[in-house]
C-alpha positions in Angstrom: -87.7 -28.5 35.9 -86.6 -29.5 32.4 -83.0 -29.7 31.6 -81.7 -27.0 30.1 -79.6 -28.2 26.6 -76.1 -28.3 26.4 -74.1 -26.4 24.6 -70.9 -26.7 22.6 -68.9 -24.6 24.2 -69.9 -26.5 28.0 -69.0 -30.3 25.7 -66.0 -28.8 24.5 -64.7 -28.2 28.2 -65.6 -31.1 29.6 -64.3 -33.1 26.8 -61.1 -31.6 27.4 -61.2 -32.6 31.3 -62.4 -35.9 30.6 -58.8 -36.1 28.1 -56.6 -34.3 31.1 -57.7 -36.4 34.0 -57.4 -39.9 31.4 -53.7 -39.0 30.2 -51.1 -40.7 32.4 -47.4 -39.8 30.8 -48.6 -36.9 29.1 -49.9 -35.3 32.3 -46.8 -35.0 33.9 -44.4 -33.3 30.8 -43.7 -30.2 30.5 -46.9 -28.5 28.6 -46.7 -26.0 26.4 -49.3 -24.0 24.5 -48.5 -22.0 22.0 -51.0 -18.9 21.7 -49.5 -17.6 18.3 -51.8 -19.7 16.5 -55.2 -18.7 18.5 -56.4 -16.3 15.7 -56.1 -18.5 12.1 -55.2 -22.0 14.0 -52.7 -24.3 13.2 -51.5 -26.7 10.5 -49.8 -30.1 11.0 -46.0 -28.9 10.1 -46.6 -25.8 12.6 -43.1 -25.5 14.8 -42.4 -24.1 18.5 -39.1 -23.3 19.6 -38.6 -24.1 23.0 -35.8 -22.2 25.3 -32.8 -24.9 27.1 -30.9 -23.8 30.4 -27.5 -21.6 30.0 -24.9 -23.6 30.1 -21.0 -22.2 30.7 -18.0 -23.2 32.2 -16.5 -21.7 35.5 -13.1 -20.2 36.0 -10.5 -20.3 38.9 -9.0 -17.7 40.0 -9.2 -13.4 40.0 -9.1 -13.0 36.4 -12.6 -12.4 34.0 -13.0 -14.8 31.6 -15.8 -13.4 30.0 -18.2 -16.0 28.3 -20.5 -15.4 25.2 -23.9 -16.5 25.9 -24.6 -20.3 25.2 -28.6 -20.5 25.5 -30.0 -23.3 23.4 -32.9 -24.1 21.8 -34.8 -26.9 20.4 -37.7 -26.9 18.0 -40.7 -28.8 18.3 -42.8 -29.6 15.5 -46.4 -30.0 15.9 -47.0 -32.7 14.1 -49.5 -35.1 15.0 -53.2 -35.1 14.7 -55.5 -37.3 16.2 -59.6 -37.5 16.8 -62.1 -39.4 16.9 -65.9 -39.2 15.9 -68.5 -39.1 18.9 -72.1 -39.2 17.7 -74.7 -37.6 19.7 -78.7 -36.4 19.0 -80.5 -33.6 20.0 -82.1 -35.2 22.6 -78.8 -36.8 24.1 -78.2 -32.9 24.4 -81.1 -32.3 26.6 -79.6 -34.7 29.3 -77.3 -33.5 32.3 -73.8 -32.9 31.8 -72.8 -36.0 34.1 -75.5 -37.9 32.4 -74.1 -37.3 28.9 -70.6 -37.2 29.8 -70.9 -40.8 30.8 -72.5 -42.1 28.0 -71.4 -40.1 25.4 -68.4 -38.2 25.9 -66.1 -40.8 28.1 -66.3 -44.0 25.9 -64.7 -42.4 23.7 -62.5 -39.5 24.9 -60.7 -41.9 27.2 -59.4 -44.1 24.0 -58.1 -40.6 22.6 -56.1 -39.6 25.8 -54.6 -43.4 25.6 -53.6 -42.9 21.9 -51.6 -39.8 22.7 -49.9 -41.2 25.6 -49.0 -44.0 23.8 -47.2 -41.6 21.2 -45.5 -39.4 23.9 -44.4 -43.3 25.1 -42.3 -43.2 22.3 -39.9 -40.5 23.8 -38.0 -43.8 25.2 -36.0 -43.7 21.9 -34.2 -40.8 22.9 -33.4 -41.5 26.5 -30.1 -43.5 27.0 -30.0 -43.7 30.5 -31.5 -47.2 31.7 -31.5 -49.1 34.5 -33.2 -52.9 35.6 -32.3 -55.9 34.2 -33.8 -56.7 30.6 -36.2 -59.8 30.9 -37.0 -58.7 34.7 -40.0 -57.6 35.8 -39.2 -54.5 38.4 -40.3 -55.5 41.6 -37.8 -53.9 44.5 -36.8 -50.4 45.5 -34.0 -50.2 44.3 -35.1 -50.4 40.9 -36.3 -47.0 41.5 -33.3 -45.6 43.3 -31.3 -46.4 41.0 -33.3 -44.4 38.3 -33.2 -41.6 41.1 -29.4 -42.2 40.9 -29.1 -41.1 37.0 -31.1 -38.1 37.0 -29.1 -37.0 40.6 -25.7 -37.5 38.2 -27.5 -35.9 35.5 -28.0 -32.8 38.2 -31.7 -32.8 37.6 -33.6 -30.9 40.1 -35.2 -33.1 43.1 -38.8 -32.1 42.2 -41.5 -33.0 40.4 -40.0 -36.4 39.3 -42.4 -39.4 37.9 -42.2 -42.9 36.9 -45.3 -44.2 35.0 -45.0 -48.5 34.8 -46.4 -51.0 32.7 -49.1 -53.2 34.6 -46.7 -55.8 35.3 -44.1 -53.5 36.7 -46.8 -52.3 38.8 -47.6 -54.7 40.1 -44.5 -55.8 40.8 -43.9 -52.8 43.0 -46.4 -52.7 45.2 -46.0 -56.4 45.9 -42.3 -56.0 46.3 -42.5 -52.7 48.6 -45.5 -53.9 50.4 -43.5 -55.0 53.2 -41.6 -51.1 53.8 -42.1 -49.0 56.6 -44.0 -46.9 54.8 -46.5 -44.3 56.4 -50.4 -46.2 57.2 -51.9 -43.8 54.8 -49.7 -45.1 51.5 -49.9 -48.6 52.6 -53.7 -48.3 53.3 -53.7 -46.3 49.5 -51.9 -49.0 48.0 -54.2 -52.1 49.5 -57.0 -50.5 48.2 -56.7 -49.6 44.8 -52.9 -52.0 44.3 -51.1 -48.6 42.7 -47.9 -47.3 44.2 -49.7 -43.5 44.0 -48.6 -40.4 45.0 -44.6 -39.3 47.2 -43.3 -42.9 46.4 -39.3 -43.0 47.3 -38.9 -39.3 46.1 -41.5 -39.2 43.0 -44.0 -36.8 43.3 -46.2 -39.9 41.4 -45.7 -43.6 40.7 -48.2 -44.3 38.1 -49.3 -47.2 36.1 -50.1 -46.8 32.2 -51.0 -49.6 29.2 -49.5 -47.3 27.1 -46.0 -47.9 28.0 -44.1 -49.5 25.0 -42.1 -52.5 24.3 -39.2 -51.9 22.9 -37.5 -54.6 20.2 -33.9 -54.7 20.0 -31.9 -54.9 16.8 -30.4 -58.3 15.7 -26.8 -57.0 16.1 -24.6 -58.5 18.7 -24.4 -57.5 22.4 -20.7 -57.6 23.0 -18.4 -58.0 20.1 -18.2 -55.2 18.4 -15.7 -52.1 18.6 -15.1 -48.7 17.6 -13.6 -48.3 14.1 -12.6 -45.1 14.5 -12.2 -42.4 17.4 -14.8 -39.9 17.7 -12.4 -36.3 18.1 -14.5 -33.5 17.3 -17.1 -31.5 20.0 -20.7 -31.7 19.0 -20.0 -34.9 17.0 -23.4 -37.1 16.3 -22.0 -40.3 14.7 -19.9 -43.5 16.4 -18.4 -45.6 13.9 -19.1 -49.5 14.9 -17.5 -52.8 13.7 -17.9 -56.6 14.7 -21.6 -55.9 15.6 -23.0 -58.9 13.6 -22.8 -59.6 9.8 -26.0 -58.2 8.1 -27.8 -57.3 11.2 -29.3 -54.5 12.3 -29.1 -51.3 15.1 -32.6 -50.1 15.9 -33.6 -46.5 17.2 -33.7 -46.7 20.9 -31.3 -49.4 21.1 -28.8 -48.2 23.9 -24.9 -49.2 24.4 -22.0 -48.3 26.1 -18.2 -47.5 25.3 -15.4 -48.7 27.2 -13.3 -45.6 28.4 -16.5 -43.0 28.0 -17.9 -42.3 30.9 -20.3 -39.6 31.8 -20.0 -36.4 33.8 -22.3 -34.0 36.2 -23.7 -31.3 33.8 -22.6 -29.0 36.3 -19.3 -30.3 37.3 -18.1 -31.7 34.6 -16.7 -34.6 36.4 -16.9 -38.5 36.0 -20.0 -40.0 37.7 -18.1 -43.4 37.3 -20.8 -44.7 35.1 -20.2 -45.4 31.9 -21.8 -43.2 29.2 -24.8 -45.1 27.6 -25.6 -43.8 24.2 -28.9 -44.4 22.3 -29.1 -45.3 18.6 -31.5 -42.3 17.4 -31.7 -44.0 14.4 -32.4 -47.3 12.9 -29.0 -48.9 10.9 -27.9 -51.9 8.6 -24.5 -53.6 9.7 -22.5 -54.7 6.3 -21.2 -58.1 6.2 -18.1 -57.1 8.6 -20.7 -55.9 11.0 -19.8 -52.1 10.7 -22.3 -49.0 10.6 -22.8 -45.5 11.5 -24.7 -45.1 14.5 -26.5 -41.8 15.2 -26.7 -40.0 18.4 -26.9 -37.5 20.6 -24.2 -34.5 20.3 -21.1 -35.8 22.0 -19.2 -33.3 24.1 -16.1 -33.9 26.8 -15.4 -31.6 29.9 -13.6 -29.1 28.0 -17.4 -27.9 26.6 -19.8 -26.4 28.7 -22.2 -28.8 27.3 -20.4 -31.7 28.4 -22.0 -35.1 28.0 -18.4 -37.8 28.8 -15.1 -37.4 30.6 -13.5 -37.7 27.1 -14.1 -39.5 23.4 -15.1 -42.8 22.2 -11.7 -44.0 21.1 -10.8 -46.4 18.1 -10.7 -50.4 19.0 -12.9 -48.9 22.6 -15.8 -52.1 23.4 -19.0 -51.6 22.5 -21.5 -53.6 24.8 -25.2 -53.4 23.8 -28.0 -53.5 26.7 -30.5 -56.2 25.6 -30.5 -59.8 23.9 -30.4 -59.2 20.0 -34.0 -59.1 18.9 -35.5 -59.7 22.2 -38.6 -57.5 23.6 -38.4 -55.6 26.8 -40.9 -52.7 28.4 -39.2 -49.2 28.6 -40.9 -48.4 31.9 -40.5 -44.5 32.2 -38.9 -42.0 35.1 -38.7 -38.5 34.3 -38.1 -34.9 35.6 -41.3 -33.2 34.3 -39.0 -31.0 31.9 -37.5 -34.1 30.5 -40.1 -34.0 27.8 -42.1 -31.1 26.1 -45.6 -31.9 25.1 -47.1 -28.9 23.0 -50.3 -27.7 21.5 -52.0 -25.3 19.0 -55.3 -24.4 18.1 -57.1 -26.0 15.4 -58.6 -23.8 12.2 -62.5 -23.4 13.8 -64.4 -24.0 10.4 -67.7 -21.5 9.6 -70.8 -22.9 8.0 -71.4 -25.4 10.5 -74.1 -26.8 13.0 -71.6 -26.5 15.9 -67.8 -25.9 16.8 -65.7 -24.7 19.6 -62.6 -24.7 21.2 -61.0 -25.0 24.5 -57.5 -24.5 26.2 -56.7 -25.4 29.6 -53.1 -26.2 31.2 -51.8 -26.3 27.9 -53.5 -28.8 25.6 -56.3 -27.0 23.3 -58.9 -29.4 22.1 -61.2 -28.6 18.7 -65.4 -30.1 19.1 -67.0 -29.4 14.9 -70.4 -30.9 14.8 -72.1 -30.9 10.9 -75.4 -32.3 9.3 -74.6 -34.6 6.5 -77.8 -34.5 3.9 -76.7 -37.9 2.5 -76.9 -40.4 5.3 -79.5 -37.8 7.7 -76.8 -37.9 10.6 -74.9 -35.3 12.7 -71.4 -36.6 12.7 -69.0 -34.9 15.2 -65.2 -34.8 15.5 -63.1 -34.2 18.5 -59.6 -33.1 17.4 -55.9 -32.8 19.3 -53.2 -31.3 17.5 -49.5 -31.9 19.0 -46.1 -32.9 18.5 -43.7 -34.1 21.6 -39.6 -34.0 22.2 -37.2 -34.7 24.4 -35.8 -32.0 25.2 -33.5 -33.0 28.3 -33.0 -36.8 27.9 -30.4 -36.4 30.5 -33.3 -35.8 33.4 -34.7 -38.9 32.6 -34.2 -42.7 32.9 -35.6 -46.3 31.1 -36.5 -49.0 33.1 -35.9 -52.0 31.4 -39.1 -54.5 32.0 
């Protein structure tokens, strides 16, 4: 019995669970789709506004101290659009699904999941907590404990937590864990196919990803440098540096700590008794005394319901960047799944043309157009993704330095 020929509509599906089941960070974000834009579709610019946790602060005793509501919210902007053109005939449409999805489809939808994971990748710039010792490959348990220890102080729930490695750090791992008591199952899992896999040390996964990014520090000194001036007011986004290195530079991602600033449980608003570590979330020239404005995060002490350190970043306070100026080191990733938001919209689906569809499932929405070009006799086709990616809750999630 002939085959009967695919359509656009059963391509456009499997497309999109070829891309699920090849994304590796992006799988395990929060996803979110945003239905809004089902009707006319989307444009790159297109924003979502995305719903934080209540935060306020508890009082002792009988009396009401009544609290306006504090509910946050960030916006994401869907900004990125990626594809990439998969040529296939009329007769190639005649074959089995399986048949065609691995010669046609897969080549080239796999290279488009690992392009957006590598974007997402670059959520590292936002995430100051970080753990490992720069220059190290991770290789030991406690590597991963330790990340487990910032999101705990951070007061980020105990499930679904991931860590997605680069190669080395993988196999670092499994080399260096290889000789737990772990249950026969995970060791037998782990001989066979050398990933750490699935309820690793309390992470729902430990996965392995090339797209993990290396991250190149600014030229500026590590120690040395000071605070020019005390940081005093709640919400504030700027710390003042000095003595960082003539002419050099702070990059975004870059990550430092304060003497005296140390950070506090979300929901006790205590000291952890770790200092704070701030991330540059933008790039910055030292002048020739080595001074510069550093961007960050909104800074908040105890007294706020949003609290972030046990008190402000004083004047003259030691600055003590992680990371040898100018040196390279992977950002190997651990996350709460809410850490990071990953969102979606629908594509504009064009009329006039030999094919086009569209398909949503667990919150990414993927566009298939098909149309006959009369100049070169061909039926090019584009498969399109459009996204944008935050972090929204950099707290509930950790860097481990590579």
């Amino acid at each position: 019995m002939a085959n009967s020929l695919l359509t656009i509509d059963m391509i456009t599906r499997k497309s999109l669970e070829i891309l699920e089941n090849n994304l590796v960070i992006t799988r395990n974000v929060n996803r979110q789709y945003d239905s809004s834009f089902a009707v006319n579709g989307a444009k790159i610019g297109s924003t979502l506004r995305i719903r934080l946790p209540d935060r306020a602060l508890v009082t002792d005793g009988a009396t009401l101290s009544a609290q306006d509501d504090n509910e946050q919210y960030t916006t994401l902007t869907v900004s990125s659009q990626k594809h990439i053109g998969v040529s296939f005939s009329s007769a190639e449409l005649a074959l089995s699904m399986d048949d065609f999805a691995e010669r046609v489809l897969k080549p080239r939808i796999s290279q488009l999941a690992s392009s957006v994971d590598a974007d997402v990748a670059n959520a590292y710039k936002t995430i100051g907590n970080s753990v490992g010792t720069p220059g190290t490959t991770p290789a030991t348990a406690l590597v991963l404990l330790q990340a487990q220890q910032k999101l705990n102080e951070n007061a980020a729930t105990m499930s679904p937590r991931y860590a997605t490695v680069n190669p080395a750090a993988n196999a670092g791992l499994v080399n260096g864990l290889s000789g737990f008591f772990n249950p026969t199952d995970v060791i037998a899992r782990q001989f066979k196919n050398g990933m750490m896999g699935m309820d690793v040390l309390g992470y729902s996964e430990v996965n392995m990803s090339q797209s993990i990014k290396m991250h190149t520090c600014g030229s500026r000194d590590a120690t040395g440098g000071t605070l020019s001036a005390s940081v005093s007011v709640q919400g504030a986004t700027t710390i003042a540096i000095t003595g960082a290195g003539n002419d050099d530079t702070i990059k975004a991602g870059d990550v430092f700590t304060v003497a005296g600033c140390y950070a506090v449980n979300p929901q006790t608003r205590e000291s952890t008794g770790s200092l704070f570590q701030f991330v540059a979330l933008a790039d910055v020239t030292l002048n020739g005394s080595g001074a510069g404005n550093v961007t960050v995060a909104p800074i908040y002490t105890a007294a706020n319901a949003l609290a972030t350190v046990d008190s402000f970043p004083a004047s003259g306070a030691a600055v003590v960047f992680v990371g040898a100026a100018g040196t390279q080191y992977a950002q190997n990733m651990v996350y709460h799944r809410d850490a990071i938001a990953f969102a979606t919209a629908d594509l504009l689906l064009p009329q006039g043309v030999d094919m086009a569809s569209r398909a949503v499932h667990n919150g990414i929405s993927l566009r298939i157009v098909r149309q006959y070009d009369i100049n070169d006799d061909v039926m090019p086709t584009r498969v399109d993704i459009l996204y944008g990616y935050g972090t929204i809750r950099p707290q509930m999630a950790a860097r481990i330095w590579g």
